[in-house]
N, C-alpha and C positions, 0 to 999 in steps of 0.2 A: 504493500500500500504506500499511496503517495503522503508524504506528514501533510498536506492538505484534504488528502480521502482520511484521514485519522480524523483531522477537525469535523468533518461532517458527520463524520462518525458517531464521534462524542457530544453533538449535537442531536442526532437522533437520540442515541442512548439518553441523552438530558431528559428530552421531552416525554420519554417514557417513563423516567424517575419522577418529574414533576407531578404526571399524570396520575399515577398511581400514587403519590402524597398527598392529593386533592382526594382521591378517592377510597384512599384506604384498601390502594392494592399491593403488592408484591415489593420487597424488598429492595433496593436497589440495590444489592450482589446480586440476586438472584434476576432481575433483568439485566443484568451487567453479564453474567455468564449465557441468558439467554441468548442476548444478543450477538456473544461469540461464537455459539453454536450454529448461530444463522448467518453465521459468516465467515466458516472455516478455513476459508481464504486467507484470514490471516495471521500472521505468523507472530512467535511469543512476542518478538521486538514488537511490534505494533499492539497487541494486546497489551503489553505493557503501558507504550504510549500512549494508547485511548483511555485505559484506565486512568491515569495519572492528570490529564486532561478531564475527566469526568467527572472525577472525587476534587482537582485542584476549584471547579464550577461551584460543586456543590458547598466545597469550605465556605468559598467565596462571598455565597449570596444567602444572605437572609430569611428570606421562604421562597416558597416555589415558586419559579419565575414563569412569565407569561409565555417564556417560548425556551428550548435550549438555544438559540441561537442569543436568545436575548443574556444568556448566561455565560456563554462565550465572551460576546462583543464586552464585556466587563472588563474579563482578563484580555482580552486583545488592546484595552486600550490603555492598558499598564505594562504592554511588553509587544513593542513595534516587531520582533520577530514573529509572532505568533499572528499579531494582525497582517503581515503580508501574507500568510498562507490563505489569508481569504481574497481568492484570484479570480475565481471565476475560472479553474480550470477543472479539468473531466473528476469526475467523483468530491470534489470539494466545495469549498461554501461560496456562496457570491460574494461577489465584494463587498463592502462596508458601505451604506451609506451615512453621512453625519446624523442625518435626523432619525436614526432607527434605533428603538426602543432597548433601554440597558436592563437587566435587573439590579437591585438593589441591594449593595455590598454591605455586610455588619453582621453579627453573632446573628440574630436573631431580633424582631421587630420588639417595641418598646412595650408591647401589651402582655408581651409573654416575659423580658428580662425583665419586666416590675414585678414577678412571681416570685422570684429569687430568692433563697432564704439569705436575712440583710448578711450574713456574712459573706458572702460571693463579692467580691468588688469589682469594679469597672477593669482591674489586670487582669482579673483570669479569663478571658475572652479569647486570647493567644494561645493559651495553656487547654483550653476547654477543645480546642479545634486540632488543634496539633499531633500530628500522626502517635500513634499508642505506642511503648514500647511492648516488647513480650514477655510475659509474664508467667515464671511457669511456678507450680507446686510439686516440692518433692513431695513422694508419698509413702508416706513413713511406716506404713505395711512392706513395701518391697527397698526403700533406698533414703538416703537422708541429701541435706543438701550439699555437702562435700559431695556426692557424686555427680549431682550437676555441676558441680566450678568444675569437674573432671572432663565431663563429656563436653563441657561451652565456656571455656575460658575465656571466651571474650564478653563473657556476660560479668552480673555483678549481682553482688546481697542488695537485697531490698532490707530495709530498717526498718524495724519494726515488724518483720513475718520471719517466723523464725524458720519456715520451709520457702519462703519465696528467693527468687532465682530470677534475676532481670536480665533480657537478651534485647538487641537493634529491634526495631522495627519489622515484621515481615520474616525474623528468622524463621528457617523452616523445621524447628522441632519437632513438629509433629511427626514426622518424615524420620526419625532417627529411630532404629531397633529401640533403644531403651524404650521408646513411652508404646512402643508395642507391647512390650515387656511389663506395662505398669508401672514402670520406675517414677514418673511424675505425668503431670496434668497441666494441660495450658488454665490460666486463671488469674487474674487481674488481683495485683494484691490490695483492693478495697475487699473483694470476694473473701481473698485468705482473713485481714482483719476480722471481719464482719464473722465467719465460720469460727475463728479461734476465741470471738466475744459468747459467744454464745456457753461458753464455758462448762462443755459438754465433758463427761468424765467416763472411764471404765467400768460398764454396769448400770450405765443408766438407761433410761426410758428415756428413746428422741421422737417426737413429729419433724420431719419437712416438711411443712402444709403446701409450701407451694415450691415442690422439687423442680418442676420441669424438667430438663435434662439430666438435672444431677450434678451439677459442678460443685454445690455447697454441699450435700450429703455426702459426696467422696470423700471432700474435706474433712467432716466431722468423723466419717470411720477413718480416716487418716490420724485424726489427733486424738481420737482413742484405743489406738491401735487393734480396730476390729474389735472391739470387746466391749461395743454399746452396740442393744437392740435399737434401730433405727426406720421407723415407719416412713414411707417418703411417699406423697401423695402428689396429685395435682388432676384437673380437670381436661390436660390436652394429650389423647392421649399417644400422638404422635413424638412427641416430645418424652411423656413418663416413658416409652418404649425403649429409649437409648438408653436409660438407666443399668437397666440386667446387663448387658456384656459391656457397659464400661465400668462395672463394679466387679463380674468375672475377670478383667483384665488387671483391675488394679488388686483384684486378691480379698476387698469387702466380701463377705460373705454372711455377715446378719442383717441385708438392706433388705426388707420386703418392699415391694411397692402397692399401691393400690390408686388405681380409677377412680376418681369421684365424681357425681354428676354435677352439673353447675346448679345452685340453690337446694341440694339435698346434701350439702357436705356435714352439717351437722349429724343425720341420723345416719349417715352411713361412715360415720367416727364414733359412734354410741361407745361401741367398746374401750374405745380410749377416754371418753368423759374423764378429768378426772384422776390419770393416770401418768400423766409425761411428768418425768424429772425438766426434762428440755423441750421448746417446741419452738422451733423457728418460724417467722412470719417474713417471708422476702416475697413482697405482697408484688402484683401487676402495678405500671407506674407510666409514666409519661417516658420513663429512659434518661431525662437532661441530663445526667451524670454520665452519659455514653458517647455526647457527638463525637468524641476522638475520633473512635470507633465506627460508629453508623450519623454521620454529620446531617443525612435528609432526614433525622429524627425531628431536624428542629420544622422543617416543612409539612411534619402532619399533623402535630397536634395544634389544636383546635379548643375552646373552652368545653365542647359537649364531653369530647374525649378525656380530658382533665377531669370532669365532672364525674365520669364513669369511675375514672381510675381512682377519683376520692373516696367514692360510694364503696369499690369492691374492698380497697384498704381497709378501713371502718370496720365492713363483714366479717371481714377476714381475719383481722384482728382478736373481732369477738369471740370466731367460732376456735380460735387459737385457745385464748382466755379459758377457752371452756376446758380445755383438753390438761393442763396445767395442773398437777396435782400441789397442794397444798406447800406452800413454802418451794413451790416451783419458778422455771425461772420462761418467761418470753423474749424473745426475740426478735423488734421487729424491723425489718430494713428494705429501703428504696433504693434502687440504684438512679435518684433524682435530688439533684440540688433545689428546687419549689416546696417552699416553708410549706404551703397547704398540706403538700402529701409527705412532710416531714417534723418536722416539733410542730404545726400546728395537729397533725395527727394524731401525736401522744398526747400531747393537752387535752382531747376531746375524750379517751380513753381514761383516761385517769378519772376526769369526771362522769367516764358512763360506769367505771369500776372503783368503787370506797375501796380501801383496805390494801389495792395496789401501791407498789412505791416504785419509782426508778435507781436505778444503780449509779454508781458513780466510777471512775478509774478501772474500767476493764479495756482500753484502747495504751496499746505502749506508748511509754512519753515520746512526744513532739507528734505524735497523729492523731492527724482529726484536730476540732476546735467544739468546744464545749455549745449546744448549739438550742435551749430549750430543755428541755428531758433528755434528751439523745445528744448526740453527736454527729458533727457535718466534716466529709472527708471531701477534697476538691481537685480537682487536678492543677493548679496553679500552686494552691499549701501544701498538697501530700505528696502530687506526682505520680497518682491514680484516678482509676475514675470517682465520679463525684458519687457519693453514697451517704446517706443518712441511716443513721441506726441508735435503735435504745434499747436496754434490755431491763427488763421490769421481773417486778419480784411478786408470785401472787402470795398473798397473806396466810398467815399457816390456821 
């Protein structure tokens, strides 16, 4: 491909990302790899550079823009190389004309960064957007973290996880025998904090109410070396499916799962009423603590969908609450910086629950910033993604 059939490229691909964040379709990796498919033609260099082009748009711009072209013309007019490949020649964009319509460059529109919980300041903007390092978890069933500085010496300790393992951008761990082996797990160390808060022990009774994949329940039978009974639930069940063999891989072997239906999670936990030493609530959320990672997060949400995601936290919480045996402990965490769906959260819980209290100092010094009830972790203060989490005590 011509680096001008690239530009048109990533223009199409734009318009399909846009589209589906108006609509609440498909991910943009996953039309991003579509569109590879439907274009076999081109070779990794190029997939490369349309990517790079793709995701450099979407940093770029604010929310969905009215066209990808219109998200292009942005970065074309901050880097005169890129704007002369808009030529008007075979497979690439037309020219530029001056009066044709830009999108709009900045984190995120003024109506969504006033959600912010006040600690986020006007610098983490750069930090919020800026490609993710990788983050891996030893997994203390099969290997500790001296065996990763062994296997990726170009990486480094994360501070404050005491199995986390920091690699470039894009390394490809996954790719190495070892994590075939289960020797560790890709996982972002707000993930590790938030799994090592939870302060799960050898012999206890855990819920993951809302496991989905399973990257925090590996966690927790990671840090009690398989010797905690661990229920791990969730209502997708595409999702709870990956569970079983990446818990056969890493060597978990007390992880049940179970299907819930959405609005019957209470009666089909009966048997737990009541019961859990531990129970994690890493409730559905809006994501803001992710654009590292998935940057067109910030072009979907909408206030209806915030609104969802306030309501189902709340639930979620309560029917957590329920499951808590006496002088038990909850757990609940957003992978979102938006006070609503974080300390104003626990605020609302505290007062739907007397006799609850919040904890204090379970986060290692210099992580996270004291934030309400809970704590607010940030990619600008921590150098992860952004995550709010509190862990509360029910009353004995």
């Amino acid at each position: 491909m011509t680096p001008a059939a690239r530009i048109q490229t990533a223009i199409e691909i734009l318009d399909a990302i846009a589209a589906a964040a108006r609509e609440g379709g498909a991910p943009a990796d996953a039309i991003f790899a579509e569109a590879m498919r439907a274009r076999r033609y081109a070779g990794s260099k190029d997939r490369r550079a349309i990517r790079a082009h793709v995701y450099d748009a979407v940093r770029a711009v604010r929310s969905a823009p009215p066209s990808g072209r219109a998200a292009m013309l942005l970065l074309a007019d901050a880097d005169p190389g890129l704007a002369a490949l808009f030529d008007g020649s075979s497979y690439g964009p037309a020219p530029i004309s001056p009066d044709e319509p830009r999108a709009e460059p900045g984190l995120a529109p003024p109506a969504l960064t006033d959600l912010f919980d006040p600690l986020v300041g006007e610098g983490e903007g750069e930090a919020m957007l800026a490609r993710a390092p990788l983050d891996l978890r030893a997994n203390r069933i099969a290997a500790k973290r001296d065996d990763l500085a062994a296997l990726f010496p170009d990486g480094e300790a994360i501070a404050g996880a005491s199995d986390g393992w920091r690699l470039p951008p894009e390394t490809a761990a996954a790719q190495h025998p070892a994590y075939a082996e289960g020797a560790f797990e890709v996982q972002d160390a707000a993930s590790q904090y938030a799994a090592a808060a939870l302060d799960a022990a050898p012999g206890m009774a855990i819920v993951d109410l809302c496991a989905g994949g399973g990257g925090k329940t590996l966690a927790i039978a990671s840090l009690t070396g398989d010797a905690a009974a661990i229920l791990a639930c969730d209502t997708n069940r595409a999702r709870l499916q990956q569970l079983p063999p990446r818990a056969a891989r890493a060597g978990a072997t007390r992880i049940e799962t179970r299907l819930l239906n959405p609005g019957q999670e209470s009666a089909m936990l009966a048997d737990w009423q009541g019961r859990a030493d531990r129970v994690f609530v890493d409730a559905p959320c809006s994501g803001s603590g992710t654009w590292r990672r998935s940057p067109e997060l910030r072009w979907r949400l909408t206030p209806a969908r915030l609104g969802r995601h306030i309501a189902d936290q709340a639930r979620l919480a309560d029917i957590g609450a329920d499951l808590v045996a006496p002088g038990g402990k909850l757990l609940y965490a957003v992978c979102s910086i938006i006070a609503r769906e974080g300390r104003d959260q626990v605020d609302d819980f505290l007062k739907r629950h007397p006799g609850w209290s919040a904890d204090t100092g379970y986060l290692p010094e210099g992580v996270g910033r004291a934030a309400g009830h809970g704590f607010l972790l940030s990619p600008g203060h921590d150098g992860c993604d952004g995550f709010f989490l509190a862990r509360l005590t029910a009353p004995c």
